[in-house]
N, C-alpha and C positions, 0 to 999 in steps of 0.2 A: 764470564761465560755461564754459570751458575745462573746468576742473574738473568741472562737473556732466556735460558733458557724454562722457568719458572713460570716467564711471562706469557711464553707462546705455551705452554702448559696448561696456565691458566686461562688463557684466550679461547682455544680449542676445544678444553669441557665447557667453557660459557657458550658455544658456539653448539657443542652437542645437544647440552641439555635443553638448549631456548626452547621456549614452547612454539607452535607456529602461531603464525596470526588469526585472531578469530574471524568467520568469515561469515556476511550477513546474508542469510537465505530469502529469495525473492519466491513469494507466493502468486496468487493470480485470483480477480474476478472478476464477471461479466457485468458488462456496463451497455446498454440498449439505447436508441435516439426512441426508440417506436414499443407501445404495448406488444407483451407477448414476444419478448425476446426479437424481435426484428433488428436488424440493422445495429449488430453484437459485435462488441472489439472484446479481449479478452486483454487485461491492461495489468501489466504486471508491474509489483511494490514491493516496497520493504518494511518487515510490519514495523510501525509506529511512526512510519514516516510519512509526510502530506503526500498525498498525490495532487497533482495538480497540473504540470508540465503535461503528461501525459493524456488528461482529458482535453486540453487546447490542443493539445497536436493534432488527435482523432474528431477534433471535433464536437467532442460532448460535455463540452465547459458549460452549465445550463439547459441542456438538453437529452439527460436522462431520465426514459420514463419506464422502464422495467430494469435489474441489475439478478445477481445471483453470485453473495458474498463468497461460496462454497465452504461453506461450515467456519465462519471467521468471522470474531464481531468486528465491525464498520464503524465507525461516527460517520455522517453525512455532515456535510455546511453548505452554507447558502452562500461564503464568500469563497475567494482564491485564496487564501492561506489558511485553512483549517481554525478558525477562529471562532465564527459563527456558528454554533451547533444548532442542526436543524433535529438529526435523531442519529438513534443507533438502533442495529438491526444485525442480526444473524440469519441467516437462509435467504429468498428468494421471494420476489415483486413480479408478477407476469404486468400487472400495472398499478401503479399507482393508486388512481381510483377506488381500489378495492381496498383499499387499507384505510378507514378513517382516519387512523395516527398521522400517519403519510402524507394520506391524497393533497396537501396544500404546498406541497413539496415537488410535484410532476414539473420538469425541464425548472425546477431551482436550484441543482446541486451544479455547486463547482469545485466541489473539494473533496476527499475523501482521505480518513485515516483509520486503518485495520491493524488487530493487533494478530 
């Protein structure tokens, strides 16, 4: 009896004490088909993980041409599995175009990973 009851003693504070499970926060940024914010999904991730699923659903697998990280570095790629890095960016593209670094990049992103 001793014995059993030691065990559920011990069961019970392991069960108090556990920590909960850590839980991963999903952020957001705006991803555009069109300059100037036109035709805007707002594509929610989790940082360091690929997005990718989410730009085929919406559509804009290759077809972003203005985006707005909201204060969050990005990597861009050129393929579907975050492999190919095309660039990295923090803040906001009304177009492409206007960014030399960039502009060779309008409707080439299929991938995106933010931290």
């Amino acid at each position: 009896m001793m014995f059993t009851s030691t065990i559920v003693a011990a069961m019970l504070a392991s069960a108090i004490s556990a920590a909960p499970a850590a839980t991963t926060t999903t952020e957001v940024i705006k991803l555009c088909r069109d300059n100037n914010f036109n035709g805007c999904y707002d594509v929610e991730y989790k940082p360091t993980y690929c997005i990718t699923s989410d730009l085929s659903r919406k559509g804009l697998d290759g077809s972003i041409s203005s985006f707005n990280t909201n204060g969050r570095d990005c990597i861009f790629f050129t393929d579907g599995n975050c492999f190919s890095k095309a660039f990295s960016y923090n803040g906001f593209s009304r177009q492409f175009s206007n960014k030399p670094e960039i502009a060779r990049y309008d409707d080439a992103i299929n991938s995106i990973m933010c931290k």
